[in-house]
N, CA, C and O atoms as a Tinker XYZ file with bonds, in Angstrom:
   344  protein
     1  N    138.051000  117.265000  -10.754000    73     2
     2  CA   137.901000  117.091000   -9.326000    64     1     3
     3  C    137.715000  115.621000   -9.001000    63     2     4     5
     4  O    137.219000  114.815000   -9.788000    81     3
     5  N    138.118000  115.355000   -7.875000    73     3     6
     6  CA   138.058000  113.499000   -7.536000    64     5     7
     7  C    136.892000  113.254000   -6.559000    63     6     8     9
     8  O    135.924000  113.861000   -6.101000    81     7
     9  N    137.181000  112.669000   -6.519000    73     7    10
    10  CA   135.616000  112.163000   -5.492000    64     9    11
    11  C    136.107000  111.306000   -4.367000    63    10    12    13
    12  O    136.777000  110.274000   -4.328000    81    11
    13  N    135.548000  112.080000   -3.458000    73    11    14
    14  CA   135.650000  112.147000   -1.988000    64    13    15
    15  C    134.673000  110.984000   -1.304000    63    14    16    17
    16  O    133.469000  111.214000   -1.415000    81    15
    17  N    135.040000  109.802000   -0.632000    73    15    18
    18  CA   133.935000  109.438000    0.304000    64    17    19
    19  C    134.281000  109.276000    1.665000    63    18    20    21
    20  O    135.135000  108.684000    2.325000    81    19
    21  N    133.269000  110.051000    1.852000    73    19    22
    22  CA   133.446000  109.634000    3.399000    64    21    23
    23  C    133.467000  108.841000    4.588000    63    22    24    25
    24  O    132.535000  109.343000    5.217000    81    23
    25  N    133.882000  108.024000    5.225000    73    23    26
    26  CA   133.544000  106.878000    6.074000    64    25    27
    27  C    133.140000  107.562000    7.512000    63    26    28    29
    28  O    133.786000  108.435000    8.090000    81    27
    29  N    132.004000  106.999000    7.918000    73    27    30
    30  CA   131.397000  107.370000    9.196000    64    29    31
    31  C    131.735000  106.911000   10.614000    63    30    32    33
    32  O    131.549000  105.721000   10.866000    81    31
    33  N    132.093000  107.519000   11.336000    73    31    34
    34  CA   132.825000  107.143000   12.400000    64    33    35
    35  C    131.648000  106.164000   13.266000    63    34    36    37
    36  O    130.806000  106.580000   14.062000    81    35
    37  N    131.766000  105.464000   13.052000    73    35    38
    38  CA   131.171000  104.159000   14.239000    64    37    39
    39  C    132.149000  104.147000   15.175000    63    38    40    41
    40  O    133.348000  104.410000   15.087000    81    39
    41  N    131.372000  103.755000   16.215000    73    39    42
    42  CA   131.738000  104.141000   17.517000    64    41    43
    43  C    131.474000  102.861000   18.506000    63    42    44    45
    44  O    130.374000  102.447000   18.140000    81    43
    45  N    131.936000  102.023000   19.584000    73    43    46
    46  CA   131.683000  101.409000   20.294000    64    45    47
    47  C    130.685000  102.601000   21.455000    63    46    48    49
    48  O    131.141000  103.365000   22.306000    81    47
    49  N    129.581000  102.418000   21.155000    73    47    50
    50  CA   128.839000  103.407000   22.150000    64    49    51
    51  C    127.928000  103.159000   23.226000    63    50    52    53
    52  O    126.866000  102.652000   22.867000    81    51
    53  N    128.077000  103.412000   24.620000    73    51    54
    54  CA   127.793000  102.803000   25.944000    64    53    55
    55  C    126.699000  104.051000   25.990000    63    54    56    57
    56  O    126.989000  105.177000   25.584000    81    55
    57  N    125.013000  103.597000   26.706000    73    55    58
    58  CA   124.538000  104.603000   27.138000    64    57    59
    59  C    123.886000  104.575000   28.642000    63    58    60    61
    60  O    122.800000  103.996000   28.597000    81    59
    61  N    124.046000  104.791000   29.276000    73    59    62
    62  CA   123.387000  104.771000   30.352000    64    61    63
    63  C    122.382000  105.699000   30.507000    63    62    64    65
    64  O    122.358000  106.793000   29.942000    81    63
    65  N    121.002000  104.993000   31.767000    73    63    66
    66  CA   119.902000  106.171000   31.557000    64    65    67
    67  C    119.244000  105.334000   32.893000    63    66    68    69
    68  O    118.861000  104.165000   32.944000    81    67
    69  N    119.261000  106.476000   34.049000    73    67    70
    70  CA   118.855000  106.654000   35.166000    64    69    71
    71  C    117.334000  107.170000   35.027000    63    70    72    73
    72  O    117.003000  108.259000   34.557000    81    71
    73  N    116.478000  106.174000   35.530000    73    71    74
    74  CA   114.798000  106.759000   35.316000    64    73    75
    75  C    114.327000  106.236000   36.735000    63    74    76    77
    76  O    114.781000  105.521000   37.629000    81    75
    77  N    112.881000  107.154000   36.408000    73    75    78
    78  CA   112.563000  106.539000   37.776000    64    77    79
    79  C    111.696000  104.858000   37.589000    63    78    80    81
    80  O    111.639000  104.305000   36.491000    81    79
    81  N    111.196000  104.359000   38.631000    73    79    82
    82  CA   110.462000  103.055000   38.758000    64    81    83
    83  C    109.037000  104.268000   38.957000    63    82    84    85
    84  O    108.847000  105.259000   39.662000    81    83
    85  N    107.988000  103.281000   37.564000    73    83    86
    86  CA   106.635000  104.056000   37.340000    64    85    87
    87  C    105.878000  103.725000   38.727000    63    86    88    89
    88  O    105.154000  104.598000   39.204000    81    87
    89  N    106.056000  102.241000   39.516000    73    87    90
    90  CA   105.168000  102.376000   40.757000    64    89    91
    91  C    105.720000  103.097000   42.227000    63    90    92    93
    92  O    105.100000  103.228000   43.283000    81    91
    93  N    107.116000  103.509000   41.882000    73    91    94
    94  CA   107.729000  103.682000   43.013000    64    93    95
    95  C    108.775000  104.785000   42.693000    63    94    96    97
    96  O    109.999000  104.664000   42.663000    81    95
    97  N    107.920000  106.025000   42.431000    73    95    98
    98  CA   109.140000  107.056000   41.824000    64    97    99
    99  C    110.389000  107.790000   42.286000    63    98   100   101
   100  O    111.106000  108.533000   41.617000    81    99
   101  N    110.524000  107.392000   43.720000    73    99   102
   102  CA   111.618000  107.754000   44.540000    64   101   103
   103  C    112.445000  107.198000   44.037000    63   102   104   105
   104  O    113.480000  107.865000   44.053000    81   103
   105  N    112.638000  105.443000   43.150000    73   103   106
   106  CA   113.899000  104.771000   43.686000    64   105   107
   107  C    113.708000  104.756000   42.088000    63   106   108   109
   108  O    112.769000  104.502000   41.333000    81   107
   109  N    115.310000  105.225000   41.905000    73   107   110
   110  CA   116.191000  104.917000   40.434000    64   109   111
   111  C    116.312000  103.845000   39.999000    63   110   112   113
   112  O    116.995000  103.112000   40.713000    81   111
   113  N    115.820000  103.272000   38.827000    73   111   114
   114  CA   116.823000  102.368000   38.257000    64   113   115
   115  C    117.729000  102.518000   37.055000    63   114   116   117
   116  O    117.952000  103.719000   36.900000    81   115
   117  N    118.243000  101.902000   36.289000    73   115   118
   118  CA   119.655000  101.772000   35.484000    64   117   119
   119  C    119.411000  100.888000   34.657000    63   118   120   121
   120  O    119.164000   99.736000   35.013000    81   119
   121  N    119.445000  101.417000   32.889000    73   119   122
   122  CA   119.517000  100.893000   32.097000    64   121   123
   123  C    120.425000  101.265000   31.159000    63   122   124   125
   124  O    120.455000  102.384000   30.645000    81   123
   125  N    121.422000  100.064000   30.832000    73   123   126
   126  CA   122.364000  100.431000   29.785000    64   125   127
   127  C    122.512000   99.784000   28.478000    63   126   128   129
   128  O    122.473000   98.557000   28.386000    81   127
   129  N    122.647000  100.399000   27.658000    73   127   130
   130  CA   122.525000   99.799000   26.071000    64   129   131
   131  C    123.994000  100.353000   25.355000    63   130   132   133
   132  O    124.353000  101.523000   25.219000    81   131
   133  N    124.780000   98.976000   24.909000    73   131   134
   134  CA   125.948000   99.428000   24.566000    64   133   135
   135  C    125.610000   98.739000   22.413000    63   134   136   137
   136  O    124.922000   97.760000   22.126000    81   135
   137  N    126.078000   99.317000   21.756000    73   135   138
   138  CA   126.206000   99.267000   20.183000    64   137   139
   139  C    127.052000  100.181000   19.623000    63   138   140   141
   140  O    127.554000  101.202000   20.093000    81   139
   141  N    127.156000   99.550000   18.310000    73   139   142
   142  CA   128.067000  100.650000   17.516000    64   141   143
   143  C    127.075000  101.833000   16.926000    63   142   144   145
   144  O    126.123000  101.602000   16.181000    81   143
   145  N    127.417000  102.965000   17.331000    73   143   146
   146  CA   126.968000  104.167000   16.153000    64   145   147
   147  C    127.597000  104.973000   16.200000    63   146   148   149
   148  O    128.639000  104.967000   16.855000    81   147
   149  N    127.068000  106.199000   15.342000    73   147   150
   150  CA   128.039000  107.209000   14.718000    64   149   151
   151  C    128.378000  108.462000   15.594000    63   150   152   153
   152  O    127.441000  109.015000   16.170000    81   151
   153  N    129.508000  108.897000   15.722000    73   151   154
   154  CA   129.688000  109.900000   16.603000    64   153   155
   155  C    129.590000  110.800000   15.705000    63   154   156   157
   156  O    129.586000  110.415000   14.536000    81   155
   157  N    129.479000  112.328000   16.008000    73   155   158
   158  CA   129.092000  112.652000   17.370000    64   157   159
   159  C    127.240000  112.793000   17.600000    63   158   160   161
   160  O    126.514000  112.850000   18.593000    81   159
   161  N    127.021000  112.807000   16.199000    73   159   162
   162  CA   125.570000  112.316000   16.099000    64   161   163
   163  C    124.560000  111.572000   17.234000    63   162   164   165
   164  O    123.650000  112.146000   17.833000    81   163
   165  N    124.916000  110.260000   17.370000    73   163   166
   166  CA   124.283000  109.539000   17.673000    64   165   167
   167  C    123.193000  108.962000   17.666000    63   166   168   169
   168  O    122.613000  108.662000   18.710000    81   167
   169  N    122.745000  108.717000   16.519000    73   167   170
   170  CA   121.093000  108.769000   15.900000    64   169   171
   171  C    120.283000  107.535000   16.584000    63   170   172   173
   172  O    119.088000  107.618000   16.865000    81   171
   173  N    120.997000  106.497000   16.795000    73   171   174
   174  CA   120.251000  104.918000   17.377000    64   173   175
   175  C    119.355000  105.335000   18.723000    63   174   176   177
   176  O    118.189000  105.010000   18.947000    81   175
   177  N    120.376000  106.280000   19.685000    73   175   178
   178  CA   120.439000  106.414000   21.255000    64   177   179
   179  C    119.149000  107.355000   21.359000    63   178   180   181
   180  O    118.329000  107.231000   22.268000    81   179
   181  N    119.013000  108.656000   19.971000    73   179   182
   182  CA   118.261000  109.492000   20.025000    64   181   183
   183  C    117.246000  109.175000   19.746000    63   182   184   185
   184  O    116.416000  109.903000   20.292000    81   183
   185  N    116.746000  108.304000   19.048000    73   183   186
   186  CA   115.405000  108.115000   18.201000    64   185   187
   187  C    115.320000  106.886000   19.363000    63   186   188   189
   188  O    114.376000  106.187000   18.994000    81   187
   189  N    115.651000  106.553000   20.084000    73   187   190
   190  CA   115.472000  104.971000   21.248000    64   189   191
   191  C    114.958000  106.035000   22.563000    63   190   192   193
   192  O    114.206000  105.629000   23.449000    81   191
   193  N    115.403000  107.197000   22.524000    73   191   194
   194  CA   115.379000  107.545000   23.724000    64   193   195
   195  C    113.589000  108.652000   23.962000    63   194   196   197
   196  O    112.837000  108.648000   24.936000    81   195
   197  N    113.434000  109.639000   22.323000    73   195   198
   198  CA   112.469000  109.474000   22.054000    64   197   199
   199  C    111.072000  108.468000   21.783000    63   198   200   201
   200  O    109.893000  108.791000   21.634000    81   199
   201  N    111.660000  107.272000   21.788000    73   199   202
   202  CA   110.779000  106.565000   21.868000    64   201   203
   203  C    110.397000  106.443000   23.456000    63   202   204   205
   204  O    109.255000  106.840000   23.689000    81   203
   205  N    110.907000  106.114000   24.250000    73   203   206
   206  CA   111.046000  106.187000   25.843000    64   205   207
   207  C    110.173000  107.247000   26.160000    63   206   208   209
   208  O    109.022000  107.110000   26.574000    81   207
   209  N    110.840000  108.452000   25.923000    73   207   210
   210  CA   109.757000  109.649000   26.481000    64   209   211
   211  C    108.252000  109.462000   25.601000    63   210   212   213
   212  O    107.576000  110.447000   25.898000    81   211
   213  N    107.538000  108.638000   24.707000    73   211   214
   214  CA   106.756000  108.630000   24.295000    64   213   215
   215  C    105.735000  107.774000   24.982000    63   214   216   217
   216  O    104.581000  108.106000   25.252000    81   215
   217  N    106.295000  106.669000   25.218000    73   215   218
   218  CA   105.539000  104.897000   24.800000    64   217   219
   219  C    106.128000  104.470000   26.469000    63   218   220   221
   220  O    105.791000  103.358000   26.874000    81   219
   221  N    106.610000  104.964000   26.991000    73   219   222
   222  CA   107.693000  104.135000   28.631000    64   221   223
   223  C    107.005000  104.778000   29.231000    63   222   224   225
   224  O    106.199000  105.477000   28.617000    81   223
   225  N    107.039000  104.805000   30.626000    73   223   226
   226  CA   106.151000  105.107000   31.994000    64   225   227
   227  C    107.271000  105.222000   32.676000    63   226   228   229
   228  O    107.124000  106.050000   33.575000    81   227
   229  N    108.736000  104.580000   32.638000    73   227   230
   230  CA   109.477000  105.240000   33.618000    64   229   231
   231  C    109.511000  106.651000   33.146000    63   230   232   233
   232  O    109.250000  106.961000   31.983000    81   231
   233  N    109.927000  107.720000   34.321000    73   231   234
   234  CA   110.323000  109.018000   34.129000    64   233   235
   235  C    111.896000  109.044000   33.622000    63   234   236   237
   236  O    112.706000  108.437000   34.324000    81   235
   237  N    112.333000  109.673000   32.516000    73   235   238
   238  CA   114.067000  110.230000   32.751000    64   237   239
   239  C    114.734000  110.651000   34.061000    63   238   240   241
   240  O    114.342000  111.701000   34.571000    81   239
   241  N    115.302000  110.237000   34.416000    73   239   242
   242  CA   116.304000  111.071000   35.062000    64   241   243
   243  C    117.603000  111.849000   34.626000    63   242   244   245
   244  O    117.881000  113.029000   34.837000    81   243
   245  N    118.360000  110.835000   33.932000    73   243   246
   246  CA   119.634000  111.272000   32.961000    64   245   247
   247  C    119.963000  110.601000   32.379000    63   246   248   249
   248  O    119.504000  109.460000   32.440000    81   247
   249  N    120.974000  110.955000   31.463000    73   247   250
   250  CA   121.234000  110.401000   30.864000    64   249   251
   251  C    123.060000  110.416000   30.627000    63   250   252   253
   252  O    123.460000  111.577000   30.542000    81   251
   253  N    123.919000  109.616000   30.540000    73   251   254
   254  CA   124.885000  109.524000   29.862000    64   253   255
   255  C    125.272000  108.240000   28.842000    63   254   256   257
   256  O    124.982000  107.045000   28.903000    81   255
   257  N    126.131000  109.102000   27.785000    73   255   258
   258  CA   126.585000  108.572000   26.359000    64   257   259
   259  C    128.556000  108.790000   26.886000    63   258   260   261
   260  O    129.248000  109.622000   27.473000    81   259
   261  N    128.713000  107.566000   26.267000    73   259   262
   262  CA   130.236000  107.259000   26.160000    64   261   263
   263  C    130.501000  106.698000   25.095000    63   262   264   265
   264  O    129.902000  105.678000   24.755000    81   263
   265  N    131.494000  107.280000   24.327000    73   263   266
   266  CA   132.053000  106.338000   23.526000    64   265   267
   267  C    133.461000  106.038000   23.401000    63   266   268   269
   268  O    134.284000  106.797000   23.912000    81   267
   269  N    133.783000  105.102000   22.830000    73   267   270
   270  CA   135.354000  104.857000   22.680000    64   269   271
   271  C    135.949000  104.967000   21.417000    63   270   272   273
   272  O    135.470000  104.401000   20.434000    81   271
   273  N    136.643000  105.439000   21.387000    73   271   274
   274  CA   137.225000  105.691000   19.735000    64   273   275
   275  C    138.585000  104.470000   19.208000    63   274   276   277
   276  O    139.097000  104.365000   18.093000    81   275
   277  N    138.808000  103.862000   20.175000    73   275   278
   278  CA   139.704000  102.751000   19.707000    64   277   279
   279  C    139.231000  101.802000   19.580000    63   278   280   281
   280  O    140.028000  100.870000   19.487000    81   279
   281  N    137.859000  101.465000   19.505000    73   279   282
   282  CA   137.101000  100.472000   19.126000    64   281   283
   283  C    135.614000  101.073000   18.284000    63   282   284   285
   284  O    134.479000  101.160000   18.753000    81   283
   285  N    136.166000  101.480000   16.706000    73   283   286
   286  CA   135.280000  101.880000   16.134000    64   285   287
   287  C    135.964000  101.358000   14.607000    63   286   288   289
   288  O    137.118000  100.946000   14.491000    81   287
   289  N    135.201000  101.453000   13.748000    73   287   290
   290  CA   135.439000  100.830000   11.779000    64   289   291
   291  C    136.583000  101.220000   11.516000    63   290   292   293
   292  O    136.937000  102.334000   11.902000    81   291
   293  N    137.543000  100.298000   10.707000    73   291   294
   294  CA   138.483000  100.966000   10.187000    64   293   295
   295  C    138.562000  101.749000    9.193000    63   294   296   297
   296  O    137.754000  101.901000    8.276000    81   295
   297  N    139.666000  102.310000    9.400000    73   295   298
   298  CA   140.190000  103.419000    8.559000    64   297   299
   299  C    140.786000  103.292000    6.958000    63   298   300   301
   300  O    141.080000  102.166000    6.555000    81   299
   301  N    140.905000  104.106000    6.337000    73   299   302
   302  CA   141.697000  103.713000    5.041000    64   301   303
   303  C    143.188000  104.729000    4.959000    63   302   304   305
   304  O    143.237000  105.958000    4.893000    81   303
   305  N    143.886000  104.128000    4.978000    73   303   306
   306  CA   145.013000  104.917000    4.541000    64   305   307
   307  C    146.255000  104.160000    3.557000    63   306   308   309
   308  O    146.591000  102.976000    3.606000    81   307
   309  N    146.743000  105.114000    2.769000    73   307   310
   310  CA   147.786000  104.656000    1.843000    64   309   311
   311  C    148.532000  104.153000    2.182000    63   310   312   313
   312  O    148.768000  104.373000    3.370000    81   311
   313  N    149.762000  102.794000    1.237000    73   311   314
   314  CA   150.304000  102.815000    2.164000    64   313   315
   315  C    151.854000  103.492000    1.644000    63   314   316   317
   316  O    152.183000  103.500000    0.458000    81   315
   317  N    152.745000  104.062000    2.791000    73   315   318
   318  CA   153.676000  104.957000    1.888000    64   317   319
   319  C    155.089000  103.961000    1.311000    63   318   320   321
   320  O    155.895000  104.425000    0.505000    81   319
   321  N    155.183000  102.784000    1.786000    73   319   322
   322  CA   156.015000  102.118000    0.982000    64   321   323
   323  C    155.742000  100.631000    0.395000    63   322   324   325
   324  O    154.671000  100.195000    0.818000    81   323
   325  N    156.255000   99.960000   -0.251000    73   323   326
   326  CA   156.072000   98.730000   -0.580000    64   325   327
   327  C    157.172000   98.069000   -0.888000    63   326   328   329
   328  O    157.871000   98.474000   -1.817000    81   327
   329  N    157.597000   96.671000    0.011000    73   327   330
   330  CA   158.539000   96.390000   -0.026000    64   329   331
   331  C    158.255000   94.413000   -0.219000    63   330   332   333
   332  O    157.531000   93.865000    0.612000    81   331
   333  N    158.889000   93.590000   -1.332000    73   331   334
   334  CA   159.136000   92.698000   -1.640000    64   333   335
   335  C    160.217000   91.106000   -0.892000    63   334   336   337
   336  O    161.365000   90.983000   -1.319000    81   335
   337  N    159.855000   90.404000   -0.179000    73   335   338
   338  CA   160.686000   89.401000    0.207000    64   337   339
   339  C    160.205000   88.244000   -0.483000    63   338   340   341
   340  O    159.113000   87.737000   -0.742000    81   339
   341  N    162.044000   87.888000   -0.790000    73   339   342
   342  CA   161.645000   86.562000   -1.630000    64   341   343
   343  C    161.973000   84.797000   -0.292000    63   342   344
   344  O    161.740000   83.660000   -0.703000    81   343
């Protein structure tokens, strides 16, 4: 049997997150954090966002995650010909 590795899809990943203002909870504000991580996972956004609901005083409102897949690690592939110029 051969051995398999896997490469992890990194991701150009945008998050946005609508919370409230802790002295003024009517009015929204907007914070966005864009980095590479792994789809569909997303472990950076999750463990950042738990931290927020822990340790932050703004409230959540929402949240959205975007990512782009044409701007993520490359790939490996064979290549199927090979050709020589002199």
């Amino acid at each position: 049997m051969g051995h398999v590795t896997v490469i992890k899809d990194y991701r150009l990943t945008t998050v946005e997150i609508l919370y409230h203002l802790p002295d003024h909870p009517a009015l929204l504000q907007t914070y966005v954090w864009q980095a590479m991580d792994i789809a569909p996972e997303y472990p950076d956004p999750r463990k950042f966002l738990a931290f927020w609901r822990t340790e932050l005083e703004g409230k959540l409102h929402s949240v959205r995650v975007a990512a782009n897949p044409l701007a993520r690690t490359g790939r490996v592939r064979h290549a199927k010909a090979m050709h020589t110029l002199h």
